[in-house]
C-alpha positions as CSV (number, residue, x, y, z in Angstrom):
1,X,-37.0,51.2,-39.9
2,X,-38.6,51.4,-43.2
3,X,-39.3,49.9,-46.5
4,X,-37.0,51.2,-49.5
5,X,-37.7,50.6,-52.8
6,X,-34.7,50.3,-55.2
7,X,-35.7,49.9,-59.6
8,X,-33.1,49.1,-62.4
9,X,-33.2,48.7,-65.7
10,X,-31.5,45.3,-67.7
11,X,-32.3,44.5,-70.8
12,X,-34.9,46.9,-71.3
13,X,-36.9,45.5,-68.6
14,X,-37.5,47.4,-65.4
15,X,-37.2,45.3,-62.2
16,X,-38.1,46.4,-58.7
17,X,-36.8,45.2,-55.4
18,X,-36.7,46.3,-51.8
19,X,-34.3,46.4,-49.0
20,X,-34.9,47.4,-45.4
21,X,-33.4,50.8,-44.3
22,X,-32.8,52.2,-40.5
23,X,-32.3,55.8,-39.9
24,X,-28.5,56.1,-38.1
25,X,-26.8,59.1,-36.0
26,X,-23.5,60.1,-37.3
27,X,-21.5,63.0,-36.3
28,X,-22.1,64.2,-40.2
29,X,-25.9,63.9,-39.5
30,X,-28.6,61.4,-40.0
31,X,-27.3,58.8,-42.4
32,X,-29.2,55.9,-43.7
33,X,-27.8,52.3,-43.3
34,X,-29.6,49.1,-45.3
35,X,-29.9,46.5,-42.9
36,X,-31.2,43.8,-45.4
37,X,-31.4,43.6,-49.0
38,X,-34.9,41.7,-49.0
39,X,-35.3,41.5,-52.6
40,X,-38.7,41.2,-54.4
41,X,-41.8,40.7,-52.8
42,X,-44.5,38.4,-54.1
43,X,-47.4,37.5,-52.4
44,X,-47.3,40.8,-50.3
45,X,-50.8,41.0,-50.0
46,X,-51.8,37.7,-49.9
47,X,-52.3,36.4,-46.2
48,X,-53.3,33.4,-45.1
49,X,-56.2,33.4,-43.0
50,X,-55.1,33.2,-38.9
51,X,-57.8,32.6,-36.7
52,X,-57.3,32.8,-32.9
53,X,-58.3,29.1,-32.3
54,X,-55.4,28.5,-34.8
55,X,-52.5,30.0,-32.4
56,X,-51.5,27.0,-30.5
57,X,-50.8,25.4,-34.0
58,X,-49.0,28.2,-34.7
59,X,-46.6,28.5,-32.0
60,X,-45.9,25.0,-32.0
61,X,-44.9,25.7,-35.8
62,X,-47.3,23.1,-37.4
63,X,-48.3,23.6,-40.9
64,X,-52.6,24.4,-41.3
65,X,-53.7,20.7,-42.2
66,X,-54.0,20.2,-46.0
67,X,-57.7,20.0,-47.2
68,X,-59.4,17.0,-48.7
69,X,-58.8,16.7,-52.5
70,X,-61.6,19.4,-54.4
71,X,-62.3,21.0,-51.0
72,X,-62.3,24.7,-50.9
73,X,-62.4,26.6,-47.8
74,X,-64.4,29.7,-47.9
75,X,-65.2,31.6,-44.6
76,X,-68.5,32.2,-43.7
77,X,-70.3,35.1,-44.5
78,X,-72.2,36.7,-41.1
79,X,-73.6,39.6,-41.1
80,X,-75.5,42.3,-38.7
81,X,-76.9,45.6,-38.4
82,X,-74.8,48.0,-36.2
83,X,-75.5,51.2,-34.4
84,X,-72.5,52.5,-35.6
85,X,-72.6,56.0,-33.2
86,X,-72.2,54.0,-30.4
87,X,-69.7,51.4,-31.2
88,X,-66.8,51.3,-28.9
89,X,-63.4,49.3,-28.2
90,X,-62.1,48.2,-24.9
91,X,-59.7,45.6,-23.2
92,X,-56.7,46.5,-25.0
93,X,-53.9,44.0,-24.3
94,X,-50.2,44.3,-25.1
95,X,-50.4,41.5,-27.7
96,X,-47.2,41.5,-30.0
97,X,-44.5,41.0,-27.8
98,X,-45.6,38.1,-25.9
99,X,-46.7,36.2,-28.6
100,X,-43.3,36.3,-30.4
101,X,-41.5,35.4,-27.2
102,X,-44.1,32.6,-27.0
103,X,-42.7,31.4,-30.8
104,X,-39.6,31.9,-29.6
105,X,-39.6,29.6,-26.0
106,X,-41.4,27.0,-28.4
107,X,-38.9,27.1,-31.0
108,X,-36.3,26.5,-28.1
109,X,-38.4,23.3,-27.0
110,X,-38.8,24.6,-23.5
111,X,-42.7,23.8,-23.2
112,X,-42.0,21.1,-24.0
113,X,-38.7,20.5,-21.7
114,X,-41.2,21.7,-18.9
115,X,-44.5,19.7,-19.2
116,X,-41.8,16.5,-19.4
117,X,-39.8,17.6,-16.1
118,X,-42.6,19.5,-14.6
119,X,-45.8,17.3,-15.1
120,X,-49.2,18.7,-13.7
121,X,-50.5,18.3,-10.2
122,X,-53.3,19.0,-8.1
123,X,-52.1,22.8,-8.3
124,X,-54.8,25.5,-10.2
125,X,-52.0,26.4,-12.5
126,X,-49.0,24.1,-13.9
127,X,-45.7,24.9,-12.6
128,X,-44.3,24.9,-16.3
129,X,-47.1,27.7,-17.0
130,X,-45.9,29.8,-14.7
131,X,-42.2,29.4,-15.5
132,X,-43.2,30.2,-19.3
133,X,-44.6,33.1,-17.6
134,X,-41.6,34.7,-15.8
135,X,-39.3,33.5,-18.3
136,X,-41.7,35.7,-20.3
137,X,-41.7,38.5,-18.5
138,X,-38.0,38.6,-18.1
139,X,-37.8,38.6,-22.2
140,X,-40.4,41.3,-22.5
141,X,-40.2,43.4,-19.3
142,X,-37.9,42.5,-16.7
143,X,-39.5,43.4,-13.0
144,X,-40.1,41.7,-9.8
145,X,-42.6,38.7,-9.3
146,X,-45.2,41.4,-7.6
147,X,-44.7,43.8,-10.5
148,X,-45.4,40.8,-13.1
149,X,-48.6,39.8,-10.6
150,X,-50.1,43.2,-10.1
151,X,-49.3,45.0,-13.1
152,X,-47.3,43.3,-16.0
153,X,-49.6,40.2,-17.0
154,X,-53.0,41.9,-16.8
155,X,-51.8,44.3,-19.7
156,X,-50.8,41.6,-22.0
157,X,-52.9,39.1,-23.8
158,X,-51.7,36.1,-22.2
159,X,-54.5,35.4,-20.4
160,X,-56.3,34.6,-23.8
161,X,-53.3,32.8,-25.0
162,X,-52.6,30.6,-22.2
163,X,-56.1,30.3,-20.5
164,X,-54.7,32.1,-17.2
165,X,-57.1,34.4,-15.3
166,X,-54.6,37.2,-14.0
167,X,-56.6,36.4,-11.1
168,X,-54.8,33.5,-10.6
169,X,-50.9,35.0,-11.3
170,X,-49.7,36.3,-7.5
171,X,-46.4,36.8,-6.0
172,X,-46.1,33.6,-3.7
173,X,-46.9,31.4,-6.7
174,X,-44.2,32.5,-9.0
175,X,-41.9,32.6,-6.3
176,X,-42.5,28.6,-5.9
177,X,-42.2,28.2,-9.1
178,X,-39.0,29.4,-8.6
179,X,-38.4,26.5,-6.2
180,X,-39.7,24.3,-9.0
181,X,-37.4,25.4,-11.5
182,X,-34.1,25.2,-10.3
183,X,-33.5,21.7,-9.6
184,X,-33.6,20.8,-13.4
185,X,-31.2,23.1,-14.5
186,X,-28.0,21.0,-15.5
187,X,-30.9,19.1,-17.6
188,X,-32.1,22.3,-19.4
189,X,-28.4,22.9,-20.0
190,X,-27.8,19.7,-21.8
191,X,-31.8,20.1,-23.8
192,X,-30.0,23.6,-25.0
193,X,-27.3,22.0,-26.7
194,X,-29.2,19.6,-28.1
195,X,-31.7,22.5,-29.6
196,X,-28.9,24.7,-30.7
197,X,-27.7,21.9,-33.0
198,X,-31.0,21.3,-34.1
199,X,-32.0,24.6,-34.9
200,X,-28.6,26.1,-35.9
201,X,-26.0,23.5,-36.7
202,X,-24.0,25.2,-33.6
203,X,-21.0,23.4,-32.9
204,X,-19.0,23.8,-29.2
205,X,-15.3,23.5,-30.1
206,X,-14.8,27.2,-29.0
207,X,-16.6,28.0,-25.2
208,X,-16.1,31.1,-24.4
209,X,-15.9,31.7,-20.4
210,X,-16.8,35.5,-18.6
211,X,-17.7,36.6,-14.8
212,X,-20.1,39.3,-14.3
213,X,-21.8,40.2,-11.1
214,X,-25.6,41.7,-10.1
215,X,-26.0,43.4,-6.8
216,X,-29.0,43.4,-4.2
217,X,-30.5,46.6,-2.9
218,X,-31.7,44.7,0.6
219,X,-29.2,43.0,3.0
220,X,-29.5,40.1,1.3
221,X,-28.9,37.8,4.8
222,X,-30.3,34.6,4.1
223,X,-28.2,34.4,1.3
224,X,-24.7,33.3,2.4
225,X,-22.8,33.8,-1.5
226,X,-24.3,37.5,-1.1
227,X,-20.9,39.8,-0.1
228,X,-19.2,42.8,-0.7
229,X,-16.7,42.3,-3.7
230,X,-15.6,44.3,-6.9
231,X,-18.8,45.7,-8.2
232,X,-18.9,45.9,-12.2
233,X,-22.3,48.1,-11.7
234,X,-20.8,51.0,-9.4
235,X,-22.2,49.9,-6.4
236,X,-19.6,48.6,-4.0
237,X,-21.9,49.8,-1.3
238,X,-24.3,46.3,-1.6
239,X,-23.8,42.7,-1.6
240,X,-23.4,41.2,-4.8
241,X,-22.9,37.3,-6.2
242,X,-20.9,36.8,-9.2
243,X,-22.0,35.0,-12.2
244,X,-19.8,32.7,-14.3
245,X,-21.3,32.5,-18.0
246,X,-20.3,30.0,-21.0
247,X,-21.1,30.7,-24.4
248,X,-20.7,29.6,-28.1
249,X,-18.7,31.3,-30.8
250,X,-22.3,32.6,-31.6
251,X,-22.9,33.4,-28.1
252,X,-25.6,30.6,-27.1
253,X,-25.7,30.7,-23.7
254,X,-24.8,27.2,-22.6
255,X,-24.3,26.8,-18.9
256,X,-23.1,29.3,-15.9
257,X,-22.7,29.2,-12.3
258,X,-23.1,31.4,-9.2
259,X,-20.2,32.5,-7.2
260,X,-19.6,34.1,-4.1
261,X,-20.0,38.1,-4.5
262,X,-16.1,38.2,-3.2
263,X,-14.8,35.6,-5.4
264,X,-11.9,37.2,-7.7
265,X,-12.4,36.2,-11.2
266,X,-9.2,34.4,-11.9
267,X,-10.3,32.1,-9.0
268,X,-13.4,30.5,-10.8
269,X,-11.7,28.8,-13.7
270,X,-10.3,25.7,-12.5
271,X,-13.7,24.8,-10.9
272,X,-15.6,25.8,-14.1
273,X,-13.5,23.4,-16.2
274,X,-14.1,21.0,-13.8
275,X,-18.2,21.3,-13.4
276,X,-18.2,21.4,-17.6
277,X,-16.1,18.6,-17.9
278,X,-18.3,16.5,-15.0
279,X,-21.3,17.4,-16.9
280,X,-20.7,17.1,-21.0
281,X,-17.6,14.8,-20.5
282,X,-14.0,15.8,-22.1
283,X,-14.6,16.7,-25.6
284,X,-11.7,19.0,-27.4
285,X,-12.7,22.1,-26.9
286,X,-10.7,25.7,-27.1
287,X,-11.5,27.7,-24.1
288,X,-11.4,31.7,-24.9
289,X,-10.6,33.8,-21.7
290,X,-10.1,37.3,-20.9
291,X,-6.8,38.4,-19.1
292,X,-8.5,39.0,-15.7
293,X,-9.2,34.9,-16.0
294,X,-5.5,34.2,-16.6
295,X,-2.9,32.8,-14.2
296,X,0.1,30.8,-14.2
297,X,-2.0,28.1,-12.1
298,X,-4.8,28.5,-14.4
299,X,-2.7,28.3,-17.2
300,X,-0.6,25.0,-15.7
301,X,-4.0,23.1,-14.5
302,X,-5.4,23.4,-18.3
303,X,-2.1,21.9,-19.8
304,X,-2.5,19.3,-17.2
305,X,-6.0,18.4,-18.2
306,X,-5.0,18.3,-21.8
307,X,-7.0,21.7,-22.4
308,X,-6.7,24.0,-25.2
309,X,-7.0,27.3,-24.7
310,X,-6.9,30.9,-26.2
311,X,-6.5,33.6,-23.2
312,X,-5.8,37.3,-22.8
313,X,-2.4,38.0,-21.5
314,X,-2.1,40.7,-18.2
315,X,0.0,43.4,-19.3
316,X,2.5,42.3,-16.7
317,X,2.7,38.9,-18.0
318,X,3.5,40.0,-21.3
319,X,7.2,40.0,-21.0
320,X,8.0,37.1,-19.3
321,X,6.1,35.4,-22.7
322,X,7.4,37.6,-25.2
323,X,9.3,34.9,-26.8
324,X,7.2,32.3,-26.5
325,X,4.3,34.6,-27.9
326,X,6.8,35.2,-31.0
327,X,7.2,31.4,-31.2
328,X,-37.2,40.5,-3.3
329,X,-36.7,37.2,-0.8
330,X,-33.1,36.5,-1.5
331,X,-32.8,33.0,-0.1
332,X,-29.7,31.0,-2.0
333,X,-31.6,28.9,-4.0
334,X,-34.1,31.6,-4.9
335,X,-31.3,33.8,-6.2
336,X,-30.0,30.8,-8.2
337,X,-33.2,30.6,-9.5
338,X,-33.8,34.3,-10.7
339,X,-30.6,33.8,-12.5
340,X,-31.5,30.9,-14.3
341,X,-34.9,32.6,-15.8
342,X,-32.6,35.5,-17.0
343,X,-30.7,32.9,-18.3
344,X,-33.4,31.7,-20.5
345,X,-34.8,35.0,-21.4
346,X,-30.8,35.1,-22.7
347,X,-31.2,32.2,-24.7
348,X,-34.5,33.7,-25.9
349,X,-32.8,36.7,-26.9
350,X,-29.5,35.0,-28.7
351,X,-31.6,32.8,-30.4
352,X,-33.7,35.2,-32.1
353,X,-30.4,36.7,-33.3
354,X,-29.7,33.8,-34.8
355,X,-33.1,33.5,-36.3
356,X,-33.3,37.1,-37.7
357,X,-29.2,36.4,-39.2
358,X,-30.7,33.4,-40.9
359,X,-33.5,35.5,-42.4
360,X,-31.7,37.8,-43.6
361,X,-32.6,41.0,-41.1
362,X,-29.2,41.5,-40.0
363,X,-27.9,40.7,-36.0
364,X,-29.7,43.3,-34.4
365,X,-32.8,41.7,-32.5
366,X,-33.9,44.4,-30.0
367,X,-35.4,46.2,-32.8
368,X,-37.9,43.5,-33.5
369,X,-39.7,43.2,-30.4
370,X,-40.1,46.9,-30.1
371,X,-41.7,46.8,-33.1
372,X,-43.9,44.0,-31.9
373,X,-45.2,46.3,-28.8
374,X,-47.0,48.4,-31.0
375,X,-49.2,45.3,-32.1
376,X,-52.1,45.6,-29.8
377,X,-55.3,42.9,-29.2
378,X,-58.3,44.7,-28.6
379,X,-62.2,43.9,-28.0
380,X,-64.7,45.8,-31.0
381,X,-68.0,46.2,-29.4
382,X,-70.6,46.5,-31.9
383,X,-74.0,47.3,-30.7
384,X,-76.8,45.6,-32.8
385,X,-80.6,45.0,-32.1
386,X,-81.3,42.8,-29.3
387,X,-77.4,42.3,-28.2
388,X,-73.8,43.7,-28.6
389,X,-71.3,41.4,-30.4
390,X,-68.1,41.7,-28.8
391,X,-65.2,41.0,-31.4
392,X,-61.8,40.6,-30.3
393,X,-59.1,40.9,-32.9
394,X,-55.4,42.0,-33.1
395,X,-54.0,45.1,-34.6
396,X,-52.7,44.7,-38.4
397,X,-49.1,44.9,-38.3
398,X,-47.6,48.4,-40.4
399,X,-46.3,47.5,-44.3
400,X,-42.7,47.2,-42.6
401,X,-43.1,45.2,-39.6
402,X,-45.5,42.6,-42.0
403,X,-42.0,42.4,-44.3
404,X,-39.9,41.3,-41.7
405,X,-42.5,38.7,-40.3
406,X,-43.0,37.2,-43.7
407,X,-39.1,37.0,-44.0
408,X,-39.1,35.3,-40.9
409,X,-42.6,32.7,-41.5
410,X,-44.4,34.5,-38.8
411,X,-48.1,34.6,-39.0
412,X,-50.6,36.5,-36.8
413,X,-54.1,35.9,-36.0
414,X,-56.1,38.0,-38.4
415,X,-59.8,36.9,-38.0
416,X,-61.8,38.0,-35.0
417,X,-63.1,35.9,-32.3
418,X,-66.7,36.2,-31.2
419,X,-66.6,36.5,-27.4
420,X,-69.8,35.1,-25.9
421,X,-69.2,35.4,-22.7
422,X,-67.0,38.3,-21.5
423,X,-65.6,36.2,-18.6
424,X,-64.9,33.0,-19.9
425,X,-61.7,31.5,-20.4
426,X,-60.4,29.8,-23.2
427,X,-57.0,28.0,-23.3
428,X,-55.1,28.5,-26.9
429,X,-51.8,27.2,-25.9
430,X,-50.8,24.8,-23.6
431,X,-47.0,25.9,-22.5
């Protein structure tokens, strides 16, 4: 994507504006398509000021307290000789990425969900750290818990973000964490709602209801819902569960359950209406169904309940309503629990769709986090008499990506941070 800058003429007067463009494959060629008119610009080069002890203020979205009446702030002038043949850079830390997933599982409310259902205990590192962390991962890079411990979180600059040695990230403890976060699901379900109406005025009269199914590569035996069933990813050679999803009309993820791998689709309706309805009570709703959900049963037991409903019809079916048409450890629970953090990396993902939509940057939000890989943190060593000052700072972000973050309020830190001690930790978030 780039920066396009489009100039007219009214009245005489010449007026400038810009609009962000993406480069497109057609079979005529390489086209051009405008993905947002962004208009003009003011204040592009004016920044405010982000320094790294300001982050956790940032990603909980606070404004920078106002200053006292005839105060100015004016940062300090420091200066020092450097030996600038031998300066050098090291440490560098995927830094981007993670920090906008951070804004993101803040602007959801789920630190805050967490440290209320997951309160700390005598363990080294809170459980709602370390399911920030591999809901994290699953936004940014989805692997397994060992890939995350041995390789994934000591290449990102979490560890100055959250105050996490990767030291202290292994295998065994995100896999209790696991265990610690699936018995507050129904809970997170109903705080999800809540947010979505807070943040986007989403309404649920329309749920729309879907099966898919993920398969295991092991043998998957201490999971009794792992079987051999219709395989949706080519592979009816391993055991599989199935996965009932509901959405929104903006498609919010709101709730889902696991199913046998077996279970025929048309066979999980009824007993999705029923665990909705147990759990957010019988509002009027308008279920939307494909065909492979639709049976005469089906069909009869939503009547019943008073259910409205909007369903595809099996080509066989069609006639017989013709006229009336005219008129890694795969334990149970664990696996339960894996799909819930890909359910809030989902939520992550739909709601910075919604986020971009309301900016104006168009519905297309895979773009903007692989953008935000390229924004790296970094330590500057800069060898003086006496000592080396160790600076660590974060990559300026290109003309482009800086037009969309503006669009979207999204500020980086832009000052560097004098590291005194190489290994000391600092927490500047508290997920």
């Amino acid at each position: 994507m780039y920066l396009r800058r489009h100039s007219k003429k009214v009245d005489g007067e010449n007026y400038d504006y810009w609009s962000l463009v993406e480069s497109v494959r057609t079979i005529r060629g390489p086209r051009q398509r405008i993905v947002a008119t962004i208009g003009k610009l003011p204040g592009m080069d004016k920044e405010e000021r982000i320094g790294w002890e300001e982050i956790g203020r940032i990603l909980d979205g606070k404004p920078r307290p106002e200053a006292e009446l005839f105060e100015a702030y004016e940062e300090p002038l420091l200066w020092a000789n450097v030996n600038i043949n031998q300066v050098s850079v090291e440490r560098l830390r995927h830094f981007g990425e993670v920090y906008f997933a951070l804004l993101l599982w803040n602007r959801l409310g789920f630190a805050e969900f967490y440290r209320e259902h997951l309160p700390a205990g005598r363990e080294d590192i809170s459980w709602s750290v370390m399911v920030c962390i591999l809901a994290l991962a699953r936004f940014c890079a989805p692997s397994s818990e060992l890939q995350i411990a041995e390789s994934w979180y000591d290449k990102t600059g979490l560890d100055d973000i959250l105050g996490v040695p990767s030291e202290k990230i292994n295998d065994g403890r995100l896999y209790r964490a696991l265990d610690a976060l699936l018995p507050h699901k129904n809970n997170l379900c109903r705080h999800l709602q809540t947010r979505y109406g807070e943040l986007f005025g989403a309404t649920f009269d329309f749920l729309f209801y879907d099966v898919t199914s993920t398969y295991f590569e092991g043998s998957a035996k201490g999971n009794l819902q792992a079987r051999r069933g219709y395989s949706r990813d080519g592979r009816p050679d391993c055991t599989q569960v199935c996965i009932g999803l509901v959405a929104s009309r903006e498609g919010l993820p709101l709730a889902f359950e696991i199913f046998d791998g077996n279970r025929v689709d048309v066979t999980t309706t009824q007993e999705m209406l029923q665990i909705m309805e147990s759990k957010y009570g019988k509002a009027g709703r308008i279920w939307v169904m494909d065909r492979g959900m639709v049976s005469e049963d089906n069909l009869e037991y939503m009547r019943q309940k008073g259910a409205r409903y909007l369903v595809g019809t099996p080509k066989s079916m069609l006639k017989k309503f013709e006229q009336e048409l005219l008129s890694q450890d795969w334990k149970k629970d664990r696996t339960q629990a894996h799909m819930l953090v890909c359910f809030l990396a989902l939520a992550m993902w739909r709601t910075l769709q919604q986020w971009m939509k309301a900016s104006g940057l168009g519905t297309a939000p895979r773009k903007l986090p692989d953008e935000m890989k390229e924004i790296k943190s970094l330590d500057v060593l800069l060898p003086t008499r006496g000592k080396n000052i160790r600076l660590r700072v974060v990559a300026t972000a290109p003309k482009e990506l800086k037009v969309l973050l503006q669009r979207m309020k999204v500020m980086l830190p832009s000052r560097p941070k004098i590291i005194e001690n190489v290994v000391q930790k600092n927490a500047l978030f508290k997920a």
